[in-house]
N, C-alpha and C positions, 0 to 999 in steps of 0.2 A: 619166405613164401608160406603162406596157409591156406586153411580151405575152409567153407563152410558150411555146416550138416545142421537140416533139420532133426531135432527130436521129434518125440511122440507127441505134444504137445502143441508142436507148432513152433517151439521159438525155434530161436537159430544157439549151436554154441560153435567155438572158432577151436581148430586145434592146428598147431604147424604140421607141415607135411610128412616131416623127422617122426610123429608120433606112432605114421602106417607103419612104418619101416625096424622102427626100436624095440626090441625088447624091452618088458615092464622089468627086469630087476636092473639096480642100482649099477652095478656095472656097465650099461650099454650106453651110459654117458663118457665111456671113455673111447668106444670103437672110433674107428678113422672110413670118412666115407667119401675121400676124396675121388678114390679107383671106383667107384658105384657109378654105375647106368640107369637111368631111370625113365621111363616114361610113364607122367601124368594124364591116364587114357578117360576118356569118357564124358571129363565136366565142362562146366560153364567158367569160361577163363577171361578174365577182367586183365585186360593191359591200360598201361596208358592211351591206348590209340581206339581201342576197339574191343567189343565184349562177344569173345568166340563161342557160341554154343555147340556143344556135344564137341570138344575140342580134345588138343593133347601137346603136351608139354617134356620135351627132353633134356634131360638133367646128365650132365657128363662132365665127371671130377668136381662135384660142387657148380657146372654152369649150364644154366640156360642157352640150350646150343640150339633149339628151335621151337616154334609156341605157331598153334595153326589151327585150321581143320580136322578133323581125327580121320574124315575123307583123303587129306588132302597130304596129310604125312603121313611117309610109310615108317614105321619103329623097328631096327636094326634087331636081330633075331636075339644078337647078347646081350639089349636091356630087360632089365625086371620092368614090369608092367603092374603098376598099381590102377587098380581100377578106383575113379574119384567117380563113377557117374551119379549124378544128380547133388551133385555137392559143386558150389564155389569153390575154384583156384585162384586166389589173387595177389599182390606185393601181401609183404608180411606188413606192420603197422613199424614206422620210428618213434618212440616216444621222447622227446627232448625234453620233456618237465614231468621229472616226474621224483618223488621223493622214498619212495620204496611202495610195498604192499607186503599181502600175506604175512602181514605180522614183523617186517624188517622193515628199521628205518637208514637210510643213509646216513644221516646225521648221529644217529648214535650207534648202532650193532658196527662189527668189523666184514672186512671182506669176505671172509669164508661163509659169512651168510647170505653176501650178496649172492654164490652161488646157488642158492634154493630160492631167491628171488630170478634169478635169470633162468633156471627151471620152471618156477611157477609161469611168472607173467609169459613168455613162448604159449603156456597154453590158453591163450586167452588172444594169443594174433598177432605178440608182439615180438619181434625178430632181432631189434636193434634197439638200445635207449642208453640216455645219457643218465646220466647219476647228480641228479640235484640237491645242494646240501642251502640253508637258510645261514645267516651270520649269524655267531656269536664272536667269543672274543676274537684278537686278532692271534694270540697265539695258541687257542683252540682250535680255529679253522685253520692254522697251518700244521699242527698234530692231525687233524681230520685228514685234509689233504694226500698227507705222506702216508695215510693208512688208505684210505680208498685205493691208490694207484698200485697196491700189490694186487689185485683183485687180476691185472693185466700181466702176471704169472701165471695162472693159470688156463689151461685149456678145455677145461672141463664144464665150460658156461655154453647155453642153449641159446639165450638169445643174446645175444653181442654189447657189452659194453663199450660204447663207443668212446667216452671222456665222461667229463665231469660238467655240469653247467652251476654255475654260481648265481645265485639266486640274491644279491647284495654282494656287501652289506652300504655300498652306495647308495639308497633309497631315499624315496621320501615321507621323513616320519607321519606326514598328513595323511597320508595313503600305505600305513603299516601293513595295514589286512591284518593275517594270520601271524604277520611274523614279528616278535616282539623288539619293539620300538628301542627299547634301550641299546641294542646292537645295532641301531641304522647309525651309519657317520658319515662327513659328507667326503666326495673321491679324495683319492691320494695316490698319486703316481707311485708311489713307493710301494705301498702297500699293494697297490695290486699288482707287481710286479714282484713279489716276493709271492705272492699267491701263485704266479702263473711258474715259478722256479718251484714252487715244496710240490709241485702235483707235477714237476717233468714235462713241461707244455701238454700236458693233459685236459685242462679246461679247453672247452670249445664253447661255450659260451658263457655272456654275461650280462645277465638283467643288471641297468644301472637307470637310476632318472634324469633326463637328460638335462633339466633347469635347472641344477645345484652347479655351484661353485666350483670350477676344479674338472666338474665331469667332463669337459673337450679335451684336456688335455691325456686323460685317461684312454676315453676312445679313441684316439691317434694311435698311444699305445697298443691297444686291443687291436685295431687294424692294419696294424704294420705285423701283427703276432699273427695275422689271419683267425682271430675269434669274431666269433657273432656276436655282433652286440643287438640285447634286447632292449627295447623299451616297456619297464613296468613299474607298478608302483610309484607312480609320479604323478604330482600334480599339473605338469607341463600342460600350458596352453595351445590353440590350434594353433600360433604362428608359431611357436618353440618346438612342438612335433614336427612339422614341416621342416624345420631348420634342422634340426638333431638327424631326418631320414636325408636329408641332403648331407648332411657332416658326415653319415659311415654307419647309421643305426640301419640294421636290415630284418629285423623282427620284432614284433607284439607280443607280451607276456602278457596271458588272460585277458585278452582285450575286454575293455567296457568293463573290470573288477577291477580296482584297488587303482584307480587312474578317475583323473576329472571327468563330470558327469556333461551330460551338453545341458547348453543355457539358451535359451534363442538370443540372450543377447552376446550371446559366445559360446561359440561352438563346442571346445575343449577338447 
């Protein structure tokens, strides 16, 4: 959950909810705020369903135990009461692609910095993300692997590392983008089944292109595993899209980048 406050200026900045409640020094990332009550009194509260104004929101052991009116709910005398008025309450953001920030990359720094990455990004709205790494070799990305998955030792992270998502190295080299070509190969069951053992079913997803050789049998795999399979990076035509979301593909990686362009004499 976060919220969102005007500055002086006019723009907007996001911060999570955790930020009213924490103390600024380094230690108050270890407190436990499972036994905390909380009511989010005042703001303008975005649900799925409907957008509450001058609303309020109760938080009991870590759960949203009820979101309404600020009329219409009465706030139990032993919650703490944060006042949000005139700020946005809403989901926090999931980020599933995303490769680091603030100066850490997934692909190369170790875990213990992804903790000042899941610190950082929280203040910016993001509550939950997946940790996307690019290919390189095949027995680097599986050293990479078994080093990111310690990170889910630790309890001292802000916004939630959910898994891992694999960005290749299945691709297609016509449509590399950013990511360098010489590590694109085409599927192989093996291989990526050895990826989905060195990370402890930790991957929850995987861009792969759906027209290469090899790739159905891979997505079987992936789908009996319960991973996402993405579609990116592919030259894949509009009948082979269509085919690949019928076979088990349930997501778009950067739609309309590094995938076929439309043709009026074909769609793509």
């Amino acid at each position: 959950m976060m919220f969102l406050d005007k500055t002086e200026n006019g723009s907007l900045k996001i911060a999570p909810v955790m930020k009213l409640i924490r103390p600024t020094n380094r230690n108050c990332w270890k407190l436990n705020f499972n036994d905390m009550k909380l009511a989010l009194s005042g703001g303008k509260i975005i649900t799925p369903f409907e957008i509450i104004q001058e609303g309020v929101i109760l938080i009991e052991k870590s759960i949203i135990k009820s979101a309404g009116k600020l009329d219409e709910i009465s706030i139990p005398k032993d919650f703490e009461i944060i006042d949000v008025k005139g700020k946005i309450v809403c989901p926090g953001f999931i980020d599933i692609h995303c490769h680091g920030g603030n100066g850490i990359s997934f692909n190369v720094d170790l875990p213990e910095k992804f903790l000042n990455y899941s610190q950082w990004v929280s203040s910016i709205g993001v509550t939950s993300f997946l940790m996307t790494i690019v290919p390189t070799t095949f027995e680097e990305t599986i050293k990479k692997l078994k080093d990111i998955i310690k990170i889910f030792k630790f309890s001292n992270y802000i916004a939630e590392p959910l898994g891992i998502h694999l960005e290749g190295p299945f691709l297609n080299p016509k449509k590399h983008g950013a990511i360098d070509s010489e590590w694109i190969r085409n599927p192989d069951l093996n291989e990526m089944s050895s990826y989905i053992s060195a990370s402890n079913n930790k991957v929850k997803m995987v861009t792969i292109a759906s027209e290469l050789e090899g790739s159905e049998e891979v997505v079987n795999f992936l789908k009996e595993n319960n991973i996402i399979i993405s579609l990116g990076h592919t030259d894949a035509t509009y009948n082979q899209t269509v085919k690949a979301f019928k076979n088990g593909y349930n997501h778009i990686n950067h739609c309309f980048n590094a995938m076929r362009g439309f043709h009026y004499k074909e769609p793509g």
